[in-house]
Wavefront OBJ file of the C-alpha trace (Angstrom):
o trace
v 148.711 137.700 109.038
v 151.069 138.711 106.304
v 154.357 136.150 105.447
v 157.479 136.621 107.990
v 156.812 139.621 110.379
v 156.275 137.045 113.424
v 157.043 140.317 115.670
v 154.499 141.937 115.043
v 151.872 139.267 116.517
v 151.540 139.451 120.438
v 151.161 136.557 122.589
v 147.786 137.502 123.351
v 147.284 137.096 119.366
v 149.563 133.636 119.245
v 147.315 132.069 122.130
v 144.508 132.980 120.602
v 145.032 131.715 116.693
v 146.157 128.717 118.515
v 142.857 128.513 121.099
v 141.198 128.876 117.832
v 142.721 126.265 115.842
v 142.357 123.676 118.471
v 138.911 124.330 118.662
v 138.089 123.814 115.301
v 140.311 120.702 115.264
v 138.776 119.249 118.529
v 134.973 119.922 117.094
v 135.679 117.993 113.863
v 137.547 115.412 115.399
v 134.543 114.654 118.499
v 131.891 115.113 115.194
v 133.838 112.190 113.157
v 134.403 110.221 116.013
v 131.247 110.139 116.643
v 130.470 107.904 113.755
v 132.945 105.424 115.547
v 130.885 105.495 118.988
v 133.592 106.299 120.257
v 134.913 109.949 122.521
v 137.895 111.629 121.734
v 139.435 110.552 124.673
v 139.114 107.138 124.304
v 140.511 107.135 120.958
v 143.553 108.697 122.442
v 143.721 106.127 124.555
v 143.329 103.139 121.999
v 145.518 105.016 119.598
v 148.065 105.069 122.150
v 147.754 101.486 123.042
v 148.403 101.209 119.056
v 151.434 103.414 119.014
v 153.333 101.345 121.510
v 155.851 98.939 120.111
v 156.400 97.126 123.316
v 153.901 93.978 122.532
v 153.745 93.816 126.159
v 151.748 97.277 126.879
v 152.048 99.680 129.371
v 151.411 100.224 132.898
v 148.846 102.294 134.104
v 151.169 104.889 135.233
v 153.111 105.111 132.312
v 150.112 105.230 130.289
v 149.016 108.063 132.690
v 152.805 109.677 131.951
v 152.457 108.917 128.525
v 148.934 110.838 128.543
v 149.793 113.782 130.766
v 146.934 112.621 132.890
v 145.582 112.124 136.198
v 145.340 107.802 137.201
v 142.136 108.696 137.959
v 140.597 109.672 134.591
v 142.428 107.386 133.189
v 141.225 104.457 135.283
v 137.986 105.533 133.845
v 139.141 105.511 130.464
v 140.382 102.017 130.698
v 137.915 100.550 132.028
v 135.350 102.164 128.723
v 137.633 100.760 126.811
v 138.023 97.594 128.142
v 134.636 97.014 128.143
v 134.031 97.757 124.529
v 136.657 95.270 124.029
v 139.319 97.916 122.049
v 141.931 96.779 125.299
v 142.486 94.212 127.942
v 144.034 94.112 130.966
v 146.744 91.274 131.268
v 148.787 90.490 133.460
v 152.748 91.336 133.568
v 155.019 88.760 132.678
v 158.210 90.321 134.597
v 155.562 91.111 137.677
v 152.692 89.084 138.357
v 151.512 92.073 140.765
v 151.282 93.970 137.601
v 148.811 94.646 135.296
v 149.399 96.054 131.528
v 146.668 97.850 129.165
v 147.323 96.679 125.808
v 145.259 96.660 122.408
v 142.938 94.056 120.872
v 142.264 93.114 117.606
v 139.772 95.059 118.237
v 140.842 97.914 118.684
v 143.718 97.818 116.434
v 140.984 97.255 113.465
v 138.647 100.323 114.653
v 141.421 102.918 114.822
v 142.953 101.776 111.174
v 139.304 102.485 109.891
v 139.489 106.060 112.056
v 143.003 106.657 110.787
v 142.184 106.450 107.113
v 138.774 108.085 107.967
v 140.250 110.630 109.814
v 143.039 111.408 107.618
v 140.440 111.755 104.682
v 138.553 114.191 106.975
v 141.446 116.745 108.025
v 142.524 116.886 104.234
v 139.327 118.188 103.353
v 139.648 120.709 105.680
v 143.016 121.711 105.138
v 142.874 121.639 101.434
v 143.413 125.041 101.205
v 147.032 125.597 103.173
v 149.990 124.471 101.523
v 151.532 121.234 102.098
v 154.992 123.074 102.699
v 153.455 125.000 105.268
v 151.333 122.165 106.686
v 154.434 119.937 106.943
v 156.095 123.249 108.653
v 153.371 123.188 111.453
v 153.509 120.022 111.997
v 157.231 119.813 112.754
v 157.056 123.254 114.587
v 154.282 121.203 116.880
v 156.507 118.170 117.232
v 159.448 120.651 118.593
v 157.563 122.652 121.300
v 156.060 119.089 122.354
v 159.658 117.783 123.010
v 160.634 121.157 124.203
v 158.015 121.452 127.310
l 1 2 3 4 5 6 7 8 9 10 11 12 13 14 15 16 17 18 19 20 21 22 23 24 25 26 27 28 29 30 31 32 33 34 35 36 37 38 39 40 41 42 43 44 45 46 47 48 49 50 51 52 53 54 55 56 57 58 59 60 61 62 63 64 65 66 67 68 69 70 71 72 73 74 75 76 77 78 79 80 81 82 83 84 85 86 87 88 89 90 91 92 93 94 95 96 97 98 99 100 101 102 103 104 105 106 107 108 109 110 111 112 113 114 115 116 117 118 119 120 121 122 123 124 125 126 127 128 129 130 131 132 133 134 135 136 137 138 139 140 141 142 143 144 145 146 147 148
């Protein structure tokens, strides 16, 4: 694709660099995580429960909103996670009814060692594009995510 003529690319074209793209990015994040024992799924999930700055944690439901999916994949999810002792279940402070997902120590400690691991990982493979244009992308991706 040659520097500014975005016209000239179809959707078709757009959809698929993009399919493309994601591919390669899903197949060499599943391969590293591997290493971890540990899916891609769950380490959204863990690296969620990371993200959060309420101490507290999150719902299930807002962890499903959070997500973008259904309770009950994520139910499933939990519970992995849970038992591999990355999360627990605790109860709600505000509502005893309640139950929040948040991180262990755990957990915390296994995604700072994928983090760093990771990081080390997609550098390698995008050594070749431009920081400019990586930081670019990345900004572009964080604008269409709020956008939707």
């Amino acid at each position: 694709m040659s520097g500014d003529n975005l016209s000239a690319i179809s959707m078709y074209q757009a959809c698929l660099m993009h399919s493309r793209a994601e591919r390669v990015l899903k197949t060499i994040v599943a391969k590293h995580l591997k290493s971890f024992e540990i899916t891609r799924m769950e380490w959204i999930v863990v690296a969620t429960l990371d993200s959060n700055k309420r101490a507290a944690g999150y719902t299930m439901s807002e962890l499903s909103e959070v997500l973008d999916i259904k309770l009950s994949q994520l139910t499933i999810l939990t519970s992995g996670v849970v038992a591999l002792g990355m999360a627990k279940q605790v109860t709600s402070p505000n509502d005893k009814r309640t139950k929040l997902v948040t991180i262990t120590p755990k957990g915390k400690k296994l995604i700072d060692k994928i983090e760093k691991s990771m990081r080390q990982a997609l550098r390698e493979w995008l050594s070749d594009i431009p920081r400019d244009q990586l930081t670019s992308y990345m900004q572009t991706l964080k604008l269409l995510g709020e956008a939707a």
